[in-house]
C-alpha angles and dihedrals in degrees: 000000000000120000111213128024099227131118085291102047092034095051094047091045089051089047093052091044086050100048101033111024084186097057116116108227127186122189110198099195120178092212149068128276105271097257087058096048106100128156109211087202087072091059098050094265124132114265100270102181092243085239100305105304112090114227098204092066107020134055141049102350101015115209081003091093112202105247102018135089134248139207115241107205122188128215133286073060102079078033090170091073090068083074091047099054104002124223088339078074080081097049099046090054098056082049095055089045089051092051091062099036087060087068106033095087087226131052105253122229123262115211137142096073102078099039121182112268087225090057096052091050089058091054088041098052079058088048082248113145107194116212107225125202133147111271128166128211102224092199116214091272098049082045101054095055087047090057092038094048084053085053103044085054103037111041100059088044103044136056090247110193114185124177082033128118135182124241113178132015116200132191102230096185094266093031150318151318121211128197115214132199117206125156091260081064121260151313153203118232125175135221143162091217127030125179132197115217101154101133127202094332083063097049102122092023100052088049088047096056088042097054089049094057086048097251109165112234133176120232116255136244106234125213133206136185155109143291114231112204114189135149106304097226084068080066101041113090089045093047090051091059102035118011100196096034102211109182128177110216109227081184096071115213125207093269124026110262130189144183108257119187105348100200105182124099121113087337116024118222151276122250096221127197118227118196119214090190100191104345089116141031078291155338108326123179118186132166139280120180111203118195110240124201103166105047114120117222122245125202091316127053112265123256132245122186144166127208126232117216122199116187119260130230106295099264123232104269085207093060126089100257089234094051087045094049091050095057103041104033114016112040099068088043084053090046090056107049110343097283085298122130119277135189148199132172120265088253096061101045089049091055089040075234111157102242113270093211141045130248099265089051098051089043098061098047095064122118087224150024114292107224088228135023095192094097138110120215110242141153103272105173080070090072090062122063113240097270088048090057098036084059091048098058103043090045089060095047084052100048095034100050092069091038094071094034088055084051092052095252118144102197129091128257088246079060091078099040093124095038105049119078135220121198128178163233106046111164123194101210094201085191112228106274110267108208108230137156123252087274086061086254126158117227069262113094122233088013114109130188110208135170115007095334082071091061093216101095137013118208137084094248083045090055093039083055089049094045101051096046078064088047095062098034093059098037092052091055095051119111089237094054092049089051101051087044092049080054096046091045 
């Protein structure tokens, strides 16, 4: 049994089909099938919960959205998982590649690892290192074949069970047995192996299940921020040469801050809206950003943006994640708009100034297309303390001033104040350590962690690699692949 049918679940249930055709394979998924996952938030609409169960992370395809497009980052990026699994990290993460590229139609494009020397120079004369590593923009056409060919090979083969969602996992002496919630009410499965791949909509769930069967897990650093839109053409240069625009800052700042989803190149990106229903004390939307490659401009020209992370208060290792979430990060994002996104220009949250206009009016005065209209102007620097801000705001001078260099602009950061966005909040849930061995197993027998649930490595190639390790573990132990291998041998 997998729990959740996203890069990490689909990727384990393609390796076992693979490596053993016999094997019985069963996807609890808490979602809806790809063609019926529309966020009304893409077309303009308010954000309407879609009836409890969020499509922009759940369903068919996970963080893998029908009709957008994703990042495909090869290792050393997610770096911690060659401790994890040694030099085979490498070759796990051509094989994942591979994996998609056998369903994109076309070969995607690998760039990032072999970076212009004059680009570099440009990052260095800021004291900006940037972190190269291949990565490949699979755009929203590309991306819906790979999640159609998946279909097309897993579904007549699996028990798929979507708008399903598991509520209890159960050691049984050779297994498990699993307790499953539908609308028709609920049921028992069993499995000698059962693995949870259910990404960032099971965080407090997945960790749930895992603490009640005694799995040991490390508590989490947790990450906060903002997302910055702007004209695309500002990103384009950078996202050219790097698409996920990782940097190292040599010039410290009071609190560590990072890059987090750079979404620019030929076509900018999307601001998405995740909903953690009731993950947490109530309804909480943050924010996704999605590379696009194949959107088509209006009358303005189309966004891109990236979001900047700063670390949050370490968080009590004795207290439940979701309560300590709740207190650090989420209460003060609830008090300002209902736990829905809010924005300011750049102008005003440098000057921790309350917004002088409403949503509608700002809106109107940029010199290009918002992602998304389904935002209320508030004052978001006051979601971050003094020194938070204060990091914020000298690590995007920093990493904006050779940005536009690099784009042939000759004007300053502080020059599009008025005209860049920034939109919170963005939260990084770097999910609690699950130990596991180098096949992604619990001390529990037969139970795996794969993908973010397992906390190691964020990143849909990261989660396919996770994912097919398990593949092969579980198919190898099987009695039919014994069997075949006693006959080979």
């Amino acid at each position: 049994m997998i729990v959740g049918a996203g890069p990490g679940g689909l990727a384990c249930s393609h390796e076992l089909l693979d490596r053993d055709p016999d094997a019985r394979i069963a996807v609890v998924e808490a979602g809806r099938r790809h063609v019926r996952r529309i966020c009304p938030v893409d077309r303009g609409r308010p954000c309407v919960a879609c009836g409890g169960v969020c499509n922009v992370v759940s369903g068919f395809g996970g963080c893998m959205h029908y009709g957008d497009g994703v990042k495909l980052n090869l290792m050393p990026s997610g770096r911690r998982l060659i401790d994890l699994f040694g030099d085979a990290a490498f070759d796990l993460s051509a094989d994942a590649f591979e994996l998609f590229s056998r369903y994109a139609g076309t070969r995607p494009e690998l760039v990032g690892h072999n970076v212009a020397q004059e680009v570099l120079d440009v990052l260095d004369a800021q004291q900006l290192e940037l972190r190269q590593y291949p990565v490949a923009v699979l755009g929203e056409s590309q991306l819906s074949r790979v999640i159609e060919g998946l279909w097309e090979r897993l579904a007549p083969r699996v028990d798929m069970r979507l708008k399903t969602q598991v509520s209890a996992v159960r050691p049984n002496g050779g297994g498990y047995e699993v307790e499953i919630r539908h609308r028709h009410g609920t049921d028992t499965l069993s499995a000698p192996n059962v693995v949870i791949a259910t990404g960032r909509r099971g965080l407090v769930s997945s960790q749930r299940l895992l603490r009640e069967v005694g799995v040991p897990m490390r508590p989490p650093d947790f990450s906060l921020g903002v997302r910055l839109e702007m004209r695309a053409d500002y990103l384009r240069a950078t996202g050219l040469s790097h698409p996920d625009m990782k940097v190292t800052q040599r010039e410290r700042h009071a609190d560590k801050i990072k890059t987090f989803c750079f979404c620019g190149g030929t076509n900018g990106g999307r601001i998405k809206f995740t909903h953690y229903q009731d993950a947490f004390a109530g309804e909480i939307i943050t924010l996704d950003g999605h590379e696009t490659l194949d959107r088509v401009a209006g009358g303005r020209p189309l966004a891109g943006n990236f979001g900047l992370l700063c670390q949050a208060t370490a968080l009590d290792a004795d207290v439940d994640e979701s309560e300590d979430v709740e207190r650090v990060l989420l209460a003060p994002y609830r008090a300002m708009n209902g736990g829905r996104p809010v924005v300011q220009t750049l102008a005003d949250f440098r000057a921790r100034r309350a917004p002088a206009t409403d949503w509608p009016e700002l809106s109107a005065s940029l010199p290009f297309e918002p992602s998304v209209q389904n935002l209320a102007c508030a004052p978001v620097h006051a979601l971050f303390s003094d020194r938070q801000h204060a990091s914020l705001v000298s690590a995007f001078d920093n990493l904006m001033a050779p940005m536009l260099v690099l784009g042939g602009y000759d004007i300053e950061p502080m020059d599009l104040a008025d005209e860049i966005l920034v939109v919170g909040l963005e939260i990084e849930f770097l999910w609690s350590r699950v130990v596991v061995s180098e096949d992604c197993e619990t001390p529990q027998p037969g139970l795996f962690v794969v993908g973010d649930a397992a906390g190691v490595a964020q990143g849909v190639v990261q989660a396919a690699m996770m994912g097919m390790r398990v593949g092969r573990a579980v198919a190898a132990s099987a009695p039919a692949g014994r069997a075949r291998r006693a006959a080979i041998g």
